[in-house]
C-alpha positions in Angstrom: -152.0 -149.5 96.3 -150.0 -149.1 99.1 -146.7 -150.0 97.5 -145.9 -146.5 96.8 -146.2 -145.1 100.1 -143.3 -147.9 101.8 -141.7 -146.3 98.9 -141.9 -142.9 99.9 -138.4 -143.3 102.5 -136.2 -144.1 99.9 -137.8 -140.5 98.0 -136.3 -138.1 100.6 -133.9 -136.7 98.4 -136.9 -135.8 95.6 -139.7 -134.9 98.4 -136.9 -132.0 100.1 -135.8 -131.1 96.4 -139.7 -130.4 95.3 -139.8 -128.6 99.0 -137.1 -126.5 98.8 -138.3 -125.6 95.3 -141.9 -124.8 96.9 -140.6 -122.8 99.3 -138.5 -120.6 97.2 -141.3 -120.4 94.4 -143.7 -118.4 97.0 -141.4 -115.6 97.8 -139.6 -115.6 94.1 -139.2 -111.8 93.1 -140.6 -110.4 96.3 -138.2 -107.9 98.3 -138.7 -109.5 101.6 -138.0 -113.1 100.7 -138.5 -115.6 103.4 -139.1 -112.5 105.7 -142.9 -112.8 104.5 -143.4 -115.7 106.8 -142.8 -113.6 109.7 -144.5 -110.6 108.3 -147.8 -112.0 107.8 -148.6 -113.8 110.5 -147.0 -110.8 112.5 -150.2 -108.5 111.1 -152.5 -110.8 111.9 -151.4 -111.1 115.7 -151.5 -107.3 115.8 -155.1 -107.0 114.1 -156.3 -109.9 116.8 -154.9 -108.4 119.5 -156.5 -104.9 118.9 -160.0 -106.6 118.9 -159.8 -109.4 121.3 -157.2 -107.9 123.6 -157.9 -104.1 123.5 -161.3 -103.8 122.7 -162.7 -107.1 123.9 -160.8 -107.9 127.2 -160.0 -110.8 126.1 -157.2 -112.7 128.0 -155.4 -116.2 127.9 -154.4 -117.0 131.8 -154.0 -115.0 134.9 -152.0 -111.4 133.1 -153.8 -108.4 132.1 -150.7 -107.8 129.7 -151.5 -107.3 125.8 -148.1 -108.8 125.1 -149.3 -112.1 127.0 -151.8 -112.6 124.6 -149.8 -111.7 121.8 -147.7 -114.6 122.4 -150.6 -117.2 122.9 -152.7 -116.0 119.9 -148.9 -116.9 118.1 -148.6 -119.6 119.5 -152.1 -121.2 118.6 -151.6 -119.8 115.0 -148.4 -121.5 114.2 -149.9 -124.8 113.7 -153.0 -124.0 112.5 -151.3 -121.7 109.9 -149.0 -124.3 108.3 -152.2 -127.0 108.2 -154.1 -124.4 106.6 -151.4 -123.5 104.2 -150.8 -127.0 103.4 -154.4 -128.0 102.4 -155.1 -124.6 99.9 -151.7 -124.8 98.1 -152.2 -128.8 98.0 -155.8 -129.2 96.3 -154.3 -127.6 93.1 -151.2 -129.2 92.9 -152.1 -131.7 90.9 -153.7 -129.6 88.9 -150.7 -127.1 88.6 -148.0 -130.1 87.9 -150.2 -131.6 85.3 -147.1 -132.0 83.2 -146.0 -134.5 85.5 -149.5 -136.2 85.7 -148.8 -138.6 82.5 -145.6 -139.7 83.2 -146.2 -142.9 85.1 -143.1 -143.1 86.5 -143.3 -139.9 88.8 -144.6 -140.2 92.3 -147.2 -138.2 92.0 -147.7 -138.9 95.9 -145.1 -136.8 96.7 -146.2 -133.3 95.5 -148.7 -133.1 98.6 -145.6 -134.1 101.1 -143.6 -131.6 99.5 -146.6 -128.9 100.2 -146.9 -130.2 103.8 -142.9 -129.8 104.3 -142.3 -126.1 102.9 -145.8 -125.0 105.2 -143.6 -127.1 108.2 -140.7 -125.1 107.4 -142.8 -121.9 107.5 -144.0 -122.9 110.5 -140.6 -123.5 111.9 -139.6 -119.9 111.3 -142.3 -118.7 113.2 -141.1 -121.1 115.5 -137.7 -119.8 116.3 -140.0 -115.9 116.1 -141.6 -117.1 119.3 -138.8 -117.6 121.4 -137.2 -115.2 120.2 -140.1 -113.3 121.7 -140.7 -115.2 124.7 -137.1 -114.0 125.6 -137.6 -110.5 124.9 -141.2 -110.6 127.1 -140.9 -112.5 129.5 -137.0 -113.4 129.5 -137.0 -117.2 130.3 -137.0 -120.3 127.5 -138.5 -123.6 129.3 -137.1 -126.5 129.0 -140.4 -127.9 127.4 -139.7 -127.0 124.3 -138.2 -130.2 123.7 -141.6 -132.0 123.5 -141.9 -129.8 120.6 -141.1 -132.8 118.0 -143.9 -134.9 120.1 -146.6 -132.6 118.8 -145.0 -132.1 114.7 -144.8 -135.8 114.4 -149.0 -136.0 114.5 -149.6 -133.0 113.5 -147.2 -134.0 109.9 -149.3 -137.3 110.0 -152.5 -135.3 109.6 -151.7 -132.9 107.3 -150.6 -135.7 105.0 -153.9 -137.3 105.2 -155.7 -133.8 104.4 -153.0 -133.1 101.8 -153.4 -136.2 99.5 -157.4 -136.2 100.3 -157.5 -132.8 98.9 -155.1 -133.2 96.2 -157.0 -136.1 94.8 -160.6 -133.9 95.3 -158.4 -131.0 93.5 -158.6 -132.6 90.1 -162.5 -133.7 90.4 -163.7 -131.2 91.8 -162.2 -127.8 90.5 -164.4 -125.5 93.7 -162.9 -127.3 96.4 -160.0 -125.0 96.3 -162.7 -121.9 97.1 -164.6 -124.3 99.2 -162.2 -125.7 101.4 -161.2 -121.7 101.8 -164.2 -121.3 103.3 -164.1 -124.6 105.3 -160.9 -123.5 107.0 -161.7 -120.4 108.1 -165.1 -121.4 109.7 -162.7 -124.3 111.6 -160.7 -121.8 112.6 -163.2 -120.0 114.3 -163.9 -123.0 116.0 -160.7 -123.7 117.2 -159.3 -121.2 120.5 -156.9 -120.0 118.8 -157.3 -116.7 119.4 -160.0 -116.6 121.9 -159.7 -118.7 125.1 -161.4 -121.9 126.1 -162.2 -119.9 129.0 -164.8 -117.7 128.1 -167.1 -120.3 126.1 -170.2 -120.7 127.2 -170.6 -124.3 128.7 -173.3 -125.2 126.3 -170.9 -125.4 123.6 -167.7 -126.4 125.0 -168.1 -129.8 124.3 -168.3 -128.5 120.8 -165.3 -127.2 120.8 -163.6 -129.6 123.0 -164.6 -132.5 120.5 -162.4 -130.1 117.8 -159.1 -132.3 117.1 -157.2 -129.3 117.1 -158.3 -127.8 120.4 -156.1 -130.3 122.4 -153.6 -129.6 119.6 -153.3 -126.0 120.0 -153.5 -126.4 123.8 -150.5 -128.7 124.0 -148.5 -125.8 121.7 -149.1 -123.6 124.6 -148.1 -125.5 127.2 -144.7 -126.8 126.1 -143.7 -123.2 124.7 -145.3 -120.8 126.9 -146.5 -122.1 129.6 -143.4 -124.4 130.5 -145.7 -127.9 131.0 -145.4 -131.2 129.4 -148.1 -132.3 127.1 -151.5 -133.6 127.7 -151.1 -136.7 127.0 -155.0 -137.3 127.0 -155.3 -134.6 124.3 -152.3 -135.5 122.2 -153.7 -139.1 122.3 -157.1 -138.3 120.4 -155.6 -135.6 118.1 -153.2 -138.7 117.1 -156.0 -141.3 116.8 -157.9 -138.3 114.2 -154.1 -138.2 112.5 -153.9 -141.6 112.3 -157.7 -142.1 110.6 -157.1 -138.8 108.3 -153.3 -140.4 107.1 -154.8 -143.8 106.3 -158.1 -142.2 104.4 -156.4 -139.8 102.6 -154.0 -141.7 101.1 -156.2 -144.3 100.8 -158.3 -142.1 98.1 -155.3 -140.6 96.9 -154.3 -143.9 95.5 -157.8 -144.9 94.5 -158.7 -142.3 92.2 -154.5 -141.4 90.9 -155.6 -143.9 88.1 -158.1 -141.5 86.8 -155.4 -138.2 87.0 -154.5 -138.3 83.7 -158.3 -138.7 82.0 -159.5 -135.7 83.5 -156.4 -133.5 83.3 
């Protein structure tokens, strides 16, 4: 069962092929290209910004500054946009590759990596957006920004998990692709992303402190924007839930691949 995933190294060549081919399918024909993964998530800081910002008060730290909380609410998105990109396009891409599905020889294992990288490559553009804005608004780059492949490396390892888990549920079960739409956006919600820990009430903070992705998102801020190293606490237990969700979804994935073919 597990033979395929020690495999997976010596696949790097077909994994970044189907990636590169992934990424370039999704902007295919479109004027703007690879400029859509700034535009989007661009609207949605503006739209969040106007509510929480403007009409809500809402602030992330000490400043009063709009623009401050422009660049956190990117920040917190960044990650949480390329996981939630990752899991939608991954529970149908079984489905979608079903050509591929009775050819035994094909890794079918790596069509949810591919997913993962092209979101991680999206994410990486947004990335280099933020700085890029960081230098604009508040003129300083910190050094922290090194820690950034401390964070990726769990944060790959859990989308991974969630990839094949939902690829696998994908063929089954044709509604998770709505439902886990639904899923994701109520996790969101539940995740400060675009609100601040600050401001929730104490009764539910543990709540949203138990969230995997709340230290997650946290540690994004500090290395990029507020110029700290990670907390290590935080980054601990988000790895432990990466760890659990890589070994559980692939786990299933390579349960239930035997059956693929049968309901395809």
């Amino acid at each position: 069962m597990w033979q395929p995933l020690w495999q997976m190294p010596g696949r790097l060549n077909l994994i970044l092929s189907l990636a590169r081919r992934e990424l370039a399918a999704r902007y295919k024909g479109s004027v703007l290209g690879i400029v859509w993964a700034l535009v989007t998530p661009i609207v949605m800081i503006a739209i969040f910004t106007f509510l929480f910002a403007a009409i809500f008060k809402a602030r992330f730290g000490l400043s009063d500054s709009p623009w401050d909380y422009a660049l956190y609410l990117f920040c917190g998105l960044l990650p949480w946009t390329a996981y939630q990109e990752s899991l939608q396009l991954s529970a149908s891409t079984i489905v979608s590759h079903a050509n591929l599905v009775k050819r035994v020889v094909f890794p079918l294992e790596t069509l949810p990596v591919a997913q993962t990288l092209a979101s991680l490559a999206n994410q990486m553009f947004g990335t280099v957006a933020l700085l890029i804005a960081l230098l604009v608004i508040r003129h300083e780059v910190h050094a922290t920004v090194l820690w950034l492949p401390v964070l990726l490396v769990p944060q790959l390892i859990a989308t991974l998990g969630a990839a094949w888990l939902l690829a696998s549920l994908g063929v089954f079960l044709r509604d998770i692709v709505q439902g886990i739409t639904l899923v994701l956006m109520a996790w969101m919600y539940l995740t400060p992303i675009i609100y601040p820990e600050s401001i929730v009430p104490a009764r539910y903070l543990p709540y949203i402190q138990l969230n995997p992705f709340t230290p997650l998102v946290s540690n994004y801020r500090r290395i990029l924007i507020d110029g700290l190293p990670p907390d290590w606490q935080g980054l601990a237990y988000f790895t432990v839930f990466a760890m659990i969700s890589f070994a559980f979804g692939y786990w299933w994935f390579a349960k239930t691949r035997k059956n693929f073919a049968d309901v395809i």
